[in-house]
TORVEXBA-323643 format. One record per residue (C-alpha): residue number from 1; x, y, z. Coordinates in Angstrom, 2 decimals. Layout:
REC,NUM,X,Y,Z
...
END
This chain:
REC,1,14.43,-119.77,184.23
REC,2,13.04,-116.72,184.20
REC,3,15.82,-114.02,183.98
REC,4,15.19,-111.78,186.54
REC,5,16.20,-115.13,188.90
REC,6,19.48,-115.12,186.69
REC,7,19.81,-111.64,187.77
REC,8,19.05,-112.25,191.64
REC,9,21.65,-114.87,191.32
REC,10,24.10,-112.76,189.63
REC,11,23.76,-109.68,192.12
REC,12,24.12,-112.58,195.30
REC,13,27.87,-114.01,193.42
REC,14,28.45,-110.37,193.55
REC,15,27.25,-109.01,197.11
REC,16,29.41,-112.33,198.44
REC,17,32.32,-111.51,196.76
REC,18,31.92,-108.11,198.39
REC,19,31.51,-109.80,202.03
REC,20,34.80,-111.85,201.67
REC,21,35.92,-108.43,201.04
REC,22,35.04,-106.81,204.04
REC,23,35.88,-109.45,206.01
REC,24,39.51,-110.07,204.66
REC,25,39.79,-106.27,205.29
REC,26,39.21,-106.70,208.76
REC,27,41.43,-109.27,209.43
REC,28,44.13,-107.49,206.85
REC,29,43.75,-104.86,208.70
REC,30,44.09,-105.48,212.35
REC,31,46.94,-108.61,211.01
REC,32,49.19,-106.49,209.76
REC,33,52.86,-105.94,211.41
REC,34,52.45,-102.41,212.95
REC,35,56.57,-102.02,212.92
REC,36,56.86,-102.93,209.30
REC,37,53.50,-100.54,208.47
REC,38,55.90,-97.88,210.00
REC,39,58.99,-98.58,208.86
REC,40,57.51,-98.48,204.92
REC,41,55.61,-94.96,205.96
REC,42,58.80,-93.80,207.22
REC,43,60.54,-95.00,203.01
REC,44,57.74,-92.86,201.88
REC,45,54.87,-95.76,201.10
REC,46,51.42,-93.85,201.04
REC,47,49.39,-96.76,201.44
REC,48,51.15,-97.80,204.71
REC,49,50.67,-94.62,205.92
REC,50,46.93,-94.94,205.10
REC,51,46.90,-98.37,206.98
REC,52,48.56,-95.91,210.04
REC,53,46.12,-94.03,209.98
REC,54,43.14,-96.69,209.91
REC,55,44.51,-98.64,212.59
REC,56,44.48,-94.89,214.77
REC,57,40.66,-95.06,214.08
REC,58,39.64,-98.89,214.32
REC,59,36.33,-98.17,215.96
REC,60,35.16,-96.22,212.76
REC,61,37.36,-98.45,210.53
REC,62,35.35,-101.59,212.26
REC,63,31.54,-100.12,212.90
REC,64,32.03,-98.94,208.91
REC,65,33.26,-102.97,208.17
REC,66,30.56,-104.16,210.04
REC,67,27.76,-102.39,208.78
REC,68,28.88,-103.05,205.13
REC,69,29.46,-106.68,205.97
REC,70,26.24,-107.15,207.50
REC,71,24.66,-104.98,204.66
REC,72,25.72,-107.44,201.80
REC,73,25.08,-110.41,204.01
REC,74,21.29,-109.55,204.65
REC,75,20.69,-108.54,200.57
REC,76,22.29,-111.64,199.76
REC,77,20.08,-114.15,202.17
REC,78,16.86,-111.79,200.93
REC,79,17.85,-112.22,197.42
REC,80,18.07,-116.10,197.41
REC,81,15.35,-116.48,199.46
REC,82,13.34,-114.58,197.13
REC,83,14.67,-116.96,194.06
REC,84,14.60,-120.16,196.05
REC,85,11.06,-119.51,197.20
REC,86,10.10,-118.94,193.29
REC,87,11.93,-122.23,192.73
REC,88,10.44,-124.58,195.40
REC,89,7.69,-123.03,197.46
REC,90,7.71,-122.27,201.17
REC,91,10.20,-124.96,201.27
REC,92,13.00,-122.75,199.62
REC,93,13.32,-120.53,203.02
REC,94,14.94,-123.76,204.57
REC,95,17.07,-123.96,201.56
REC,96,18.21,-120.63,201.45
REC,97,18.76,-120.52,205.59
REC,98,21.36,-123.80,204.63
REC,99,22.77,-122.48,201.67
REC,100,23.49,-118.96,202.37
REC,101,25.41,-120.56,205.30
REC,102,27.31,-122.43,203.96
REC,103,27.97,-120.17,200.95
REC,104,28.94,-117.64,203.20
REC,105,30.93,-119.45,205.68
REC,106,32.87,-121.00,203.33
REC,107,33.55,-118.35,200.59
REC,108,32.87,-114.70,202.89
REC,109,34.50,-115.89,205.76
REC,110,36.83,-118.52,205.99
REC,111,38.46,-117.97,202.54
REC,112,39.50,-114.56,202.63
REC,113,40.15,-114.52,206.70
REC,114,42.87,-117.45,205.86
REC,115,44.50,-115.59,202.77
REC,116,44.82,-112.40,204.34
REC,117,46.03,-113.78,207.91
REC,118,48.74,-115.28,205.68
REC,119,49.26,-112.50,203.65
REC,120,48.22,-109.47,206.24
REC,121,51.17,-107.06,205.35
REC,122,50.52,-107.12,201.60
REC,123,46.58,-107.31,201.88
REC,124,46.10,-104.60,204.48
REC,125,48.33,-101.97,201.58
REC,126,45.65,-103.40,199.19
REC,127,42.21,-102.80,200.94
REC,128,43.77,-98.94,202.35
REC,129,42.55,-96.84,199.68
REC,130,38.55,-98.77,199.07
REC,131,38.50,-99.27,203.43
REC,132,39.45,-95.29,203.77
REC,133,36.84,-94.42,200.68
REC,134,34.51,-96.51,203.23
REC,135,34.91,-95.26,206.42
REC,136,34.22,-91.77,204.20
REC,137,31.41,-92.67,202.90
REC,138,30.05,-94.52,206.01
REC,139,31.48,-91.72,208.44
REC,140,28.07,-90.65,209.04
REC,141,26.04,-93.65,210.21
REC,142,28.96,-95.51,212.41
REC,143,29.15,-92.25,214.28
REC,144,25.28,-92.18,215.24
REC,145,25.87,-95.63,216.03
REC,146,28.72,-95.41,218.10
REC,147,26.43,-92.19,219.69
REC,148,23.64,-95.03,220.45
REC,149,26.19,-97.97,221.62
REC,150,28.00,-95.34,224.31
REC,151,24.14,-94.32,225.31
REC,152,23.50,-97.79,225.86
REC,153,26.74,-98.30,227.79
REC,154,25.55,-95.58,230.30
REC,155,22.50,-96.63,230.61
REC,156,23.76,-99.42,232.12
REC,157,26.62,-98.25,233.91
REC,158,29.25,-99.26,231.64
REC,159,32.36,-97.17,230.87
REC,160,34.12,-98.64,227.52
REC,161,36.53,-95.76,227.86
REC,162,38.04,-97.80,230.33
REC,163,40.41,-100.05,227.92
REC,164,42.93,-102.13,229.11
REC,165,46.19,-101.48,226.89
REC,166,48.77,-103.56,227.09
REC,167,52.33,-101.73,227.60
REC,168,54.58,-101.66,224.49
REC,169,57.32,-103.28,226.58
REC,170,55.60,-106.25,227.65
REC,171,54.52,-106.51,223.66
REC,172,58.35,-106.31,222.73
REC,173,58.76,-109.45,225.16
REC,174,56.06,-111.38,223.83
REC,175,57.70,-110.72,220.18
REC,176,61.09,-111.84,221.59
REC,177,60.25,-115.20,223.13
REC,178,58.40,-116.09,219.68
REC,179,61.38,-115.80,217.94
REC,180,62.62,-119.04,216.78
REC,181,65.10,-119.72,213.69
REC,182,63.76,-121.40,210.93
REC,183,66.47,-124.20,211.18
REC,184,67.05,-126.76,213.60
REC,185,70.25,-126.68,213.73
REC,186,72.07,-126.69,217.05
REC,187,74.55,-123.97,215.96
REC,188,71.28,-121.96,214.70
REC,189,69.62,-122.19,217.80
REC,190,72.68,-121.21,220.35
REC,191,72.85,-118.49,217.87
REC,192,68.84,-117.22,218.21
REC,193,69.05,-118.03,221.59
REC,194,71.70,-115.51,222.22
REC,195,70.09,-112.90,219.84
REC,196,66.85,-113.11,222.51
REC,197,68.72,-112.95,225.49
REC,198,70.76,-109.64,223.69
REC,199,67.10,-108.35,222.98
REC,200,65.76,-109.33,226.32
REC,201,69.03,-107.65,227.89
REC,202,68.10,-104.42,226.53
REC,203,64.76,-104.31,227.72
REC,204,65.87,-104.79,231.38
REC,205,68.17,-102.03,231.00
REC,206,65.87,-99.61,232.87
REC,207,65.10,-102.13,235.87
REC,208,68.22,-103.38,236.91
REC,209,70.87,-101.90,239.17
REC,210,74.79,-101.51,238.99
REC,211,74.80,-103.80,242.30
REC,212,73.27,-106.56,240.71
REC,213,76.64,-106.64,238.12
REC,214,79.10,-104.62,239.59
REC,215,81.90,-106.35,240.73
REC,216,81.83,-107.03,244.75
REC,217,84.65,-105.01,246.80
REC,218,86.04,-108.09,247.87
REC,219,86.92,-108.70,243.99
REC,220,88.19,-105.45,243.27
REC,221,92.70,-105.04,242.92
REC,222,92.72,-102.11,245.39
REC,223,95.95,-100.49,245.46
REC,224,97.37,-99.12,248.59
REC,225,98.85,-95.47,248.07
REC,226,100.72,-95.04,251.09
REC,227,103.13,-97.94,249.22
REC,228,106.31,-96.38,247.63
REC,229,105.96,-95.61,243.93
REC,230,108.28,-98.51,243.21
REC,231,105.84,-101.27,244.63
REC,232,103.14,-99.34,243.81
REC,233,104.23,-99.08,239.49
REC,234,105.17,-103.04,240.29
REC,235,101.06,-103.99,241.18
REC,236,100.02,-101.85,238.38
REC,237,102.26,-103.87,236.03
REC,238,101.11,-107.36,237.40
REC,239,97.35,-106.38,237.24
REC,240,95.37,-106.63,233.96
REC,241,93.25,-103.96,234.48
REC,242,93.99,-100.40,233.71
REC,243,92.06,-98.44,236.22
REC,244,92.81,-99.14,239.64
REC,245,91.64,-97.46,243.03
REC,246,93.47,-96.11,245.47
REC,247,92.93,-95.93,249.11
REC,248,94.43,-94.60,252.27
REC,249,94.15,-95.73,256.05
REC,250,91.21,-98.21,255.21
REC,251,89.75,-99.54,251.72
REC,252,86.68,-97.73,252.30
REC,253,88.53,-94.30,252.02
REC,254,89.05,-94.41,248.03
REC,255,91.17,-91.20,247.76
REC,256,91.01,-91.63,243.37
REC,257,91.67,-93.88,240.28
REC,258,94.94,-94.96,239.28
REC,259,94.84,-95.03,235.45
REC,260,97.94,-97.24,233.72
REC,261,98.45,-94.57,230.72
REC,262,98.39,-91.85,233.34
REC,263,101.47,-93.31,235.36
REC,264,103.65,-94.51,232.31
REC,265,103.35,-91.10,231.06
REC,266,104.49,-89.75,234.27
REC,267,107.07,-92.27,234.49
REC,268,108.39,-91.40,231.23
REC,269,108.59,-87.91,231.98
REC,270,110.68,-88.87,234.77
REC,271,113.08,-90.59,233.34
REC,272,111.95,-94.06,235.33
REC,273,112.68,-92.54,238.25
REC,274,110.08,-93.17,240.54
REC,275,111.54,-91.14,244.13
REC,276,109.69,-88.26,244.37
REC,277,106.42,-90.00,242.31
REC,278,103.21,-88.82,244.45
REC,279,100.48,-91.22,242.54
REC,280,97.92,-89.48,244.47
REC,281,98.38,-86.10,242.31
REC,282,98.03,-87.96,238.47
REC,283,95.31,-90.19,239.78
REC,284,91.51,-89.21,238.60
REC,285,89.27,-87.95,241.51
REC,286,87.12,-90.87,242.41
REC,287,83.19,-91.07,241.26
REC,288,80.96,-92.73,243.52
REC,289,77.58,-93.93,242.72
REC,290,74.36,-95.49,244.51
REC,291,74.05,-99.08,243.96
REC,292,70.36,-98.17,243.36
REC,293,71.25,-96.45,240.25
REC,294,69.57,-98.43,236.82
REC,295,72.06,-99.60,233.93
REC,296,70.29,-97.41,231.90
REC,297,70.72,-94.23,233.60
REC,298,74.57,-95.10,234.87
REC,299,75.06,-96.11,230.73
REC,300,73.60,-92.39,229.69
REC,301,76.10,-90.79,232.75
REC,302,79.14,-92.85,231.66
REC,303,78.18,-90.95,227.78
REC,304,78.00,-87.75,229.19
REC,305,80.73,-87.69,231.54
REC,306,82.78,-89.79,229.15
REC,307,83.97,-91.76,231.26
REC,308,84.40,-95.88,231.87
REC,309,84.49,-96.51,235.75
REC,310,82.64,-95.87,238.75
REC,311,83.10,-96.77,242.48
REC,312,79.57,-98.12,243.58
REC,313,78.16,-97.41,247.22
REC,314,75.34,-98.24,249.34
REC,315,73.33,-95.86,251.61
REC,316,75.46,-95.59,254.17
REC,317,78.60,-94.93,251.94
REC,318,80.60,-97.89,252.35
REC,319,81.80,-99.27,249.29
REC,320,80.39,-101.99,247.79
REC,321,82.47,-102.84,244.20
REC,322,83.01,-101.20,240.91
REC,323,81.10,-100.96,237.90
REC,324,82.70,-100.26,234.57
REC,325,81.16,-99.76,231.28
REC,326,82.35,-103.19,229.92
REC,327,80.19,-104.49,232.70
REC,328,77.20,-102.56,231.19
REC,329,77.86,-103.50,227.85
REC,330,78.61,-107.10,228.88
REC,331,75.02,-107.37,230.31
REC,332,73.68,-106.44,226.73
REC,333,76.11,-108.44,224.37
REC,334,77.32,-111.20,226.65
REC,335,81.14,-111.86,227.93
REC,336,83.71,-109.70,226.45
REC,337,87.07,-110.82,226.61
REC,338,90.50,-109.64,225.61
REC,339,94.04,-110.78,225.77
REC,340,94.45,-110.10,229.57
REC,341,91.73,-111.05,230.76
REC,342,91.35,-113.83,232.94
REC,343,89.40,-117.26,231.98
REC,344,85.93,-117.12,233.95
REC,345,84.66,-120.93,234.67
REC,346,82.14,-120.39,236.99
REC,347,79.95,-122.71,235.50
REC,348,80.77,-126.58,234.81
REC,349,78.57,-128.65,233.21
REC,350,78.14,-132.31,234.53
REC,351,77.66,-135.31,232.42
REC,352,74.06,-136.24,234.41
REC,353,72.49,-132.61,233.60
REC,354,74.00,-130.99,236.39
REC,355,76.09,-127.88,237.12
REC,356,78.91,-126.91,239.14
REC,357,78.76,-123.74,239.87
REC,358,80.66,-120.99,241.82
REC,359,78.62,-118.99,244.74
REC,360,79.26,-115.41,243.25
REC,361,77.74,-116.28,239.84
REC,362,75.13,-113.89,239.12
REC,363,71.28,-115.28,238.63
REC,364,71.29,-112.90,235.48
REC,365,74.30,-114.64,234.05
REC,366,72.83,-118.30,234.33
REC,367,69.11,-117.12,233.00
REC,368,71.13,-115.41,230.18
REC,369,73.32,-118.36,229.23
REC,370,70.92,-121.21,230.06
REC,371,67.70,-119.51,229.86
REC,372,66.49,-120.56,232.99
REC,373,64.28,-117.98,235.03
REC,374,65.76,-118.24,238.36
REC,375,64.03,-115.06,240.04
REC,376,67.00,-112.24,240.16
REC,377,64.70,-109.43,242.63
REC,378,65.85,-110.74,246.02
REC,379,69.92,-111.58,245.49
REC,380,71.58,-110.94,242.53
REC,381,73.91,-114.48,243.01
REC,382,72.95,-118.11,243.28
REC,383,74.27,-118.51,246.24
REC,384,72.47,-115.62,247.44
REC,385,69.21,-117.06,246.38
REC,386,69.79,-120.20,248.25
REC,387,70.28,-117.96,251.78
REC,388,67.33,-116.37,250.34
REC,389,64.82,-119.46,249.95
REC,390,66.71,-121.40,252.99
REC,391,66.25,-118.22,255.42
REC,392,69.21,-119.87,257.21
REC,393,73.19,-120.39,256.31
REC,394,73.29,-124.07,255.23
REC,395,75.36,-127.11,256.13
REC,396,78.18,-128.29,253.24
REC,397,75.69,-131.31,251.74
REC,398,72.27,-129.66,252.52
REC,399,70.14,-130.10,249.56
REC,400,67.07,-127.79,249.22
REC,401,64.50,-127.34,245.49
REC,402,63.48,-124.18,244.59
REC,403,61.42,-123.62,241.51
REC,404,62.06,-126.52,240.15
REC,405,65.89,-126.33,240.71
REC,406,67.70,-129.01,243.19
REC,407,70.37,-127.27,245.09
REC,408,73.14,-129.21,246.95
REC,409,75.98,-127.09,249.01
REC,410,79.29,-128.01,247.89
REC,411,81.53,-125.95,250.14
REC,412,81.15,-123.57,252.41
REC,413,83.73,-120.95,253.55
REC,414,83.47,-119.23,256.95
REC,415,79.41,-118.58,256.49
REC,416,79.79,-117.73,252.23
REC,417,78.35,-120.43,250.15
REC,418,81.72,-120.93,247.81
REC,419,80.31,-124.24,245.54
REC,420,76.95,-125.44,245.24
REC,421,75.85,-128.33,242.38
REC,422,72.50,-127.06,240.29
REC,423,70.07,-129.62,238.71
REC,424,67.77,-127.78,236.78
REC,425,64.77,-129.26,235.77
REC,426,64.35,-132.13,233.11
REC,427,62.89,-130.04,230.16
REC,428,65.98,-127.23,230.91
REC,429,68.89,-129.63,230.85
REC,430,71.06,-129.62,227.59
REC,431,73.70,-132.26,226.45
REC,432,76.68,-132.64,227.64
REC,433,79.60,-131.02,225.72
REC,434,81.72,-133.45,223.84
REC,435,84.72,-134.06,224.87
REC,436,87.94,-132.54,222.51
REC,437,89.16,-134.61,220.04
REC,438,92.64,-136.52,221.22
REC,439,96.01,-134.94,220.24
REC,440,98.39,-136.81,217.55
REC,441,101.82,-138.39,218.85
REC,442,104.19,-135.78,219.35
REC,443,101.72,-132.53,219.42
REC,444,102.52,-129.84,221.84
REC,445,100.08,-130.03,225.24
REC,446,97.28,-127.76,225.06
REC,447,97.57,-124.84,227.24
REC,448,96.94,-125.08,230.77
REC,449,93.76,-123.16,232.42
REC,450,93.90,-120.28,234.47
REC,451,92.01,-121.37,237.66
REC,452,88.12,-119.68,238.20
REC,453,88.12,-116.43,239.22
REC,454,85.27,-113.73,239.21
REC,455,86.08,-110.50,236.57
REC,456,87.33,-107.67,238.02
REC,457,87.11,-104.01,236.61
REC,458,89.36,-102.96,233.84
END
């Protein structure tokens, strides 16, 4: 063979090579994990920073791609065709259509577009330094051509300034709900399954309000301060919380905030005796917020006015419950609970799939724990949401569906839902929890079991 055909098939290996190039750089390039680009800028990686920078200019990084892309393509189909036709006649242009397809399907396309989707993060530091000499190099001809696509645009009425971006936020939730574990372990799962409801948590920080976790007035140890000191020191002692309101005439009237420190030390200055006590002078003046006020915003006032509790109110003043920053940070990291507090079992699983489950447990609570997405805009409580959806107080054994959900009215007190039973839906349900093991002869009885009862501010 004559070898300027070795030559011509020499310079087509080459100008393939260079296609699977540019189009692994493309995919490298718009692959790559933006966060972990920025994170090894910010430990001082030049080449992330290049790929940064790219990704801030994709339309040049692209048209420049493109062009040298289609650039090697079309040399490489001329050049075969030009050997193939030497070799066979007219008959090598059909040969040279098939085979520069499938040579650069195959080997310019497919190839490097798999390895570098695989391998994004370390290919797109790779191609940053040749892509950037590129986009030099080619500066001047994608930006006449972008000049002539925009012209084009107008010309037909077309704005392709107007680009529909995606909000980082709803991004962050997409990345959240892929998150799996790589085992399938139970205990691994419960555990990424309360990592995404910790992540999700945060992100709703800025959209939901203190009244849809506070805890409701009708919860809330209210002391009395018209009480003498004596039975007033006694409640303190047989509450477990250490901040306590006080009110005069009428509960609405909150006159301050008992704290339990404040009246031991008082106490203790007195000597124990509690006569001439006035509880109203050591307690803290009270701080009343809207219930309309975000978690996020009553989280940054709690920081700066350093302080843990908050008397919640709606617009016409009344008071509606208390919201503490355990509550806040409760919502974010799940239950907290100390020595004093007392056992919450709002929620009890039934051998068939089912729940029993107390009115005033929140809808945010049961997506968190279950992941269910019970809708938490129109009533922040599942009994709520049943008055909600029903539009009318139910009868004790009504049974109503909702998204999916089978609701069945348990008890009813006065016209509060108290109980309801909650079927979710087949692909939600999880197994039963085993029963505990039996105790030997002779062990000690476990504990007993507080009865259910809602938290209360500490």
């Amino acid at each position: 063979m004559d070898p300027t055909l070795w030559l011509s098939v020499g310079a087509i290996v080459v100008l393939l090579a260079l296609s699977g190039f540019f189009s692994g750089s493309e995919t490298a390039l718009t692959a790559a994990s933006r966060p972990r680009m920025h994170q090894l800028e910010q430990e001082g990686n030049a080449r992330a920073g290049l790929v940064n920078r790219l990704r801030e200019r994709k339309e040049r990084v692209i048209g420049a791609i493109l062009l040298g892309n289609n650039l090697v393509n079309i040399l490489a189909s001329a050049l075969a065709t030009s050997v193939l036709i030497n070799l066979f006649g007219d008959s090598g242009v059909a040969y040279a259509t098939l085979g520069m397809t499938v040579l650069v399907v195959v080997f310019s396309e497919v190839m490097p577009k798999t390895y570098t989707l695989n391998h994004a993060d370390r290919s797109a530091l790779a191609v940053a330094r040749p892509i950037a000499a590129l986009v030099w190099l080619f500066g001047p001809v994608t930006a006449a051509v972008g000049w002539i696509v925009a012209a084009m645009f107008r010309l037909f009425g077309a704005d392709i300034r107007q680009v529909a971006v995606g909000s980082s936020a709803e991004e962050l939730r997409g990345a959240i709900e892929l998150h799996r574990g790589e085992d399938s372990a139970e205990q691994e799962d419960e555990e990424v399954r309360h990592e995404r409801a910790m992540l999700r948590s945060i992100l709703d920080l800025a959209e939901v309000e203190v009244s849809e976790i506070m805890t409701h007035r009708r919860n809330v140890v209210m002391i009395d301060a018209t009480l003498p000191p004596a039975r007033i020191a006694d409640e303190v002692l047989a509450s477990p919380f250490t901040r306590l309101p006080l009110w005069k005439d009428e509960t609405d009237n909150v006159i301050g905030v008992l704290h339990a420190k404040a009246l031991l030390r008082e106490v203790r200055a007195r000597g124990g005796n509690l006569d001439e006590l006035d509880v109203t002078q050591i307690a803290a003046r009270p701080w009343f917020i809207p219930d309309t006020t975000t978690l996020f915003d009553q989280l940054q006032a709690f920081r700066q006015r350093r302080e843990h509790f908050a008397l919640v109110v709606d617009e016409y003043g009344s008071l509606m419950g208390v919201v503490t920053l355990e509550d806040i940070l409760e919502e974010i990291v799940g239950d907290i609970s100390d020595e004093l507090d007392a056992r919450v079992a709002g929620v009890r699983p039934q051998p068939n799939g089912a729940y029993i489950i107390d009115g005033w447990v929140t809808l945010r609570d049961l997506n968190r724990q279950f992941e269910w997405r019970l809708p938490d805009d129109k009533a922040s409580t599942i009994a709520g949401l049943v008055l909600y959806e029903a539009r009318r107080i139910p009868q004790v054994g009504q049974v109503f569906t909702f998204y999916g959900f089978r609701f069945e009215i348990l008890r009813r007190q006065r016209n509060q839902i108290t109980v309801l039973r909650v079927t979710p839906p087949p692909e939600l349900r999880r197994p039963f929890p085993k029963p505990p093991a039996p105790q030997p002869p002779g062990a000690a009885p476990p504990a007993p079991v507080p009865p259910a009862a809602p938290s209360s501010a500490s």
